[in-house]
Biotite code that builds the C-alpha atoms (Angstrom):
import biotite.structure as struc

atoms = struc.array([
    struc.Atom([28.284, 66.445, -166.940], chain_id="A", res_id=1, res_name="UNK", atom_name="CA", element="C"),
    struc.Atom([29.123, 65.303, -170.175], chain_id="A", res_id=2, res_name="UNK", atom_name="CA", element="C"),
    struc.Atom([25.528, 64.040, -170.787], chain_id="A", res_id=3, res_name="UNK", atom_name="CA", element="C"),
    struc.Atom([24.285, 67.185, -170.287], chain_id="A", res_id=4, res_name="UNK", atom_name="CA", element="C"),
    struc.Atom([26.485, 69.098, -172.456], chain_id="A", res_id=5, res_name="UNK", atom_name="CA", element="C"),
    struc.Atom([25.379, 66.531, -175.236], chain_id="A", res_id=6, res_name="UNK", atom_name="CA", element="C"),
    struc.Atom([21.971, 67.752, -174.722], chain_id="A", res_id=7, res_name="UNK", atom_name="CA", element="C"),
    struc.Atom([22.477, 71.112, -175.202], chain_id="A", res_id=8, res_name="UNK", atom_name="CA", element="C"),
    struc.Atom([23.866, 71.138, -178.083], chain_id="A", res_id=9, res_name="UNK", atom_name="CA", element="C"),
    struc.Atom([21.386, 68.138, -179.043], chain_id="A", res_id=10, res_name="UNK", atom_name="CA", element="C"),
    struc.Atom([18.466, 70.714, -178.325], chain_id="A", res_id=11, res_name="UNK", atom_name="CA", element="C"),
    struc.Atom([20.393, 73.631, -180.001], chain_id="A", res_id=12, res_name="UNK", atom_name="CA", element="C"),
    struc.Atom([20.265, 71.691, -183.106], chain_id="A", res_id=13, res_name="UNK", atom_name="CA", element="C"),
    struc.Atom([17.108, 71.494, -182.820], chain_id="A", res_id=14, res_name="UNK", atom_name="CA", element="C"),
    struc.Atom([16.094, 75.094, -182.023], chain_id="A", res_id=15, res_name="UNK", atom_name="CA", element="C"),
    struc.Atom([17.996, 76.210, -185.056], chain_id="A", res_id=16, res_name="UNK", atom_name="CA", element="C"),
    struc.Atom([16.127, 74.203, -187.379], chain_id="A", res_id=17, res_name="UNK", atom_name="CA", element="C"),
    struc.Atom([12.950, 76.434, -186.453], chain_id="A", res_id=18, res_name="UNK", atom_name="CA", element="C"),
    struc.Atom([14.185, 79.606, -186.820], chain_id="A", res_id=19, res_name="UNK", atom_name="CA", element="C"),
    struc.Atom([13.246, 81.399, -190.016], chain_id="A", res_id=20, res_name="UNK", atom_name="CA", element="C"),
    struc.Atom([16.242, 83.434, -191.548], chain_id="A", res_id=21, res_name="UNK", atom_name="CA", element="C"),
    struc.Atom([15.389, 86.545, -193.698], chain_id="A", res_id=22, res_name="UNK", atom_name="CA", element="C"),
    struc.Atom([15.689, 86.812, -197.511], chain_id="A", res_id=23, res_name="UNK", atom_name="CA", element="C"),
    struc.Atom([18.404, 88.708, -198.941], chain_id="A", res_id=24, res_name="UNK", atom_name="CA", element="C"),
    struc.Atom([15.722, 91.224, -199.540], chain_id="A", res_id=25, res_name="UNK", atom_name="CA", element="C"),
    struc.Atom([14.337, 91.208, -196.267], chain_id="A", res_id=26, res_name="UNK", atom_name="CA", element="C"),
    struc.Atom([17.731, 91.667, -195.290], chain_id="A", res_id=27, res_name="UNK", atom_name="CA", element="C"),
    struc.Atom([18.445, 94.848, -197.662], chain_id="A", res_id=28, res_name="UNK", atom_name="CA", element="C"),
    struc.Atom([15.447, 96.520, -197.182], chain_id="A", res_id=29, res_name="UNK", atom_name="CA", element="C"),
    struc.Atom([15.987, 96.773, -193.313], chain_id="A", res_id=30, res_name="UNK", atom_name="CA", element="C"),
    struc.Atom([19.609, 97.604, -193.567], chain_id="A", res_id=31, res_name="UNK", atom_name="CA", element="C"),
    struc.Atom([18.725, 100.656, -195.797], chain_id="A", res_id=32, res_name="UNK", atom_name="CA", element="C"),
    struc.Atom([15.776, 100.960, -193.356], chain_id="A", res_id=33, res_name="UNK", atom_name="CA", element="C"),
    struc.Atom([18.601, 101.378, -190.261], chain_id="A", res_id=34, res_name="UNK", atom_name="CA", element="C"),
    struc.Atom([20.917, 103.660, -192.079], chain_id="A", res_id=35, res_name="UNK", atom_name="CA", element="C"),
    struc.Atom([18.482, 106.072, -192.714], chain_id="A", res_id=36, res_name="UNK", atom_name="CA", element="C"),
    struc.Atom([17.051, 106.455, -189.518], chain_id="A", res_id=37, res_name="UNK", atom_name="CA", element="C"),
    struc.Atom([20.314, 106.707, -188.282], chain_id="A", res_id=38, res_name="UNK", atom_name="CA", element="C"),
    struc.Atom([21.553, 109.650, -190.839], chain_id="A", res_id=39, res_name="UNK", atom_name="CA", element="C"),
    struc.Atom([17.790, 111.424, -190.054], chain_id="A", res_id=40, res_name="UNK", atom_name="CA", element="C"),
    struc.Atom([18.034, 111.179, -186.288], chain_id="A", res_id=41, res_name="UNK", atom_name="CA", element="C"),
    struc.Atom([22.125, 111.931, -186.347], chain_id="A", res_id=42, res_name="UNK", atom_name="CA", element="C"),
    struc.Atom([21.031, 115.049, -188.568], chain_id="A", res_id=43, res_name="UNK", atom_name="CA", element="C"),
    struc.Atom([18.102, 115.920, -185.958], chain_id="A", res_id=44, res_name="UNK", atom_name="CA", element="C"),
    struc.Atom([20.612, 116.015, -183.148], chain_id="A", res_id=45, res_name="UNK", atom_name="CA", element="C"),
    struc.Atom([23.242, 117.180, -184.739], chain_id="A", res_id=46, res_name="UNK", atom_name="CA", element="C"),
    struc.Atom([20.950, 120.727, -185.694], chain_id="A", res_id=47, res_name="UNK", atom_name="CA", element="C"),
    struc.Atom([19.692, 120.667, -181.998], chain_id="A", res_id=48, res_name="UNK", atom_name="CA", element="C"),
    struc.Atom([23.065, 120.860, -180.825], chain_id="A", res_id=49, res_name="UNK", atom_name="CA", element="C"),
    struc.Atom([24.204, 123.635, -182.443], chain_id="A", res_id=50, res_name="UNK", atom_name="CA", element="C"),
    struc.Atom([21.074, 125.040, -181.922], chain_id="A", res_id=51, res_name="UNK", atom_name="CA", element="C"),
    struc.Atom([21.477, 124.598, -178.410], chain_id="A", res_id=52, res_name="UNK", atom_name="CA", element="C"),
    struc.Atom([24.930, 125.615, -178.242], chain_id="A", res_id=53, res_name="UNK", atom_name="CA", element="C"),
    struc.Atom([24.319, 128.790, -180.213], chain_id="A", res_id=54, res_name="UNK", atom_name="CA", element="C"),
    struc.Atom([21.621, 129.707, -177.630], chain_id="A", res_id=55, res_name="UNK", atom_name="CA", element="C"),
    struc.Atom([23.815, 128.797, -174.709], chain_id="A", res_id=56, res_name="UNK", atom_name="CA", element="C"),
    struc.Atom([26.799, 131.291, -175.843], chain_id="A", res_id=57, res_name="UNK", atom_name="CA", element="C"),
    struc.Atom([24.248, 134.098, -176.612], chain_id="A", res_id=58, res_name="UNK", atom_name="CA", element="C"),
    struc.Atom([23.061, 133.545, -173.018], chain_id="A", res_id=59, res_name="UNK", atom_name="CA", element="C"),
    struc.Atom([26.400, 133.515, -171.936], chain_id="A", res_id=60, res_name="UNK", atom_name="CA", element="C"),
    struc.Atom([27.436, 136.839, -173.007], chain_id="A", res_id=61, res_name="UNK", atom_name="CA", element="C"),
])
């Protein structure tokens, strides 16, 4: 049991020397990416809602 737990981490170690890691840049450029698809699409929603809403309580009446 033991053995195997060794070998895990033994091939862990070596799976993590592969893996490429983005720049800082890389890194900044898709954060800002995220956020503003995520302020866009929140905005999008956010006017179809109350779109939605508005059209519901006219219907409602």
């Amino acid at each position: 049991m033991l053995n195997k737990v060794k070998e895990f981490f033994r091939e862990v170690k070596i799976e993590i020397k592969k893996v490429v890691f983005p720049s800082r840049d890389e890194l900044m450029g898709s954060t800002w990416v995220v956020i503003i698809t995520v302020l866009v699409i929140s905005l999008f929603l956010g006017i179809v809602d109350l779109g939605l809403s508005k059209l519901v309580g006219l219907v409602l009446r």
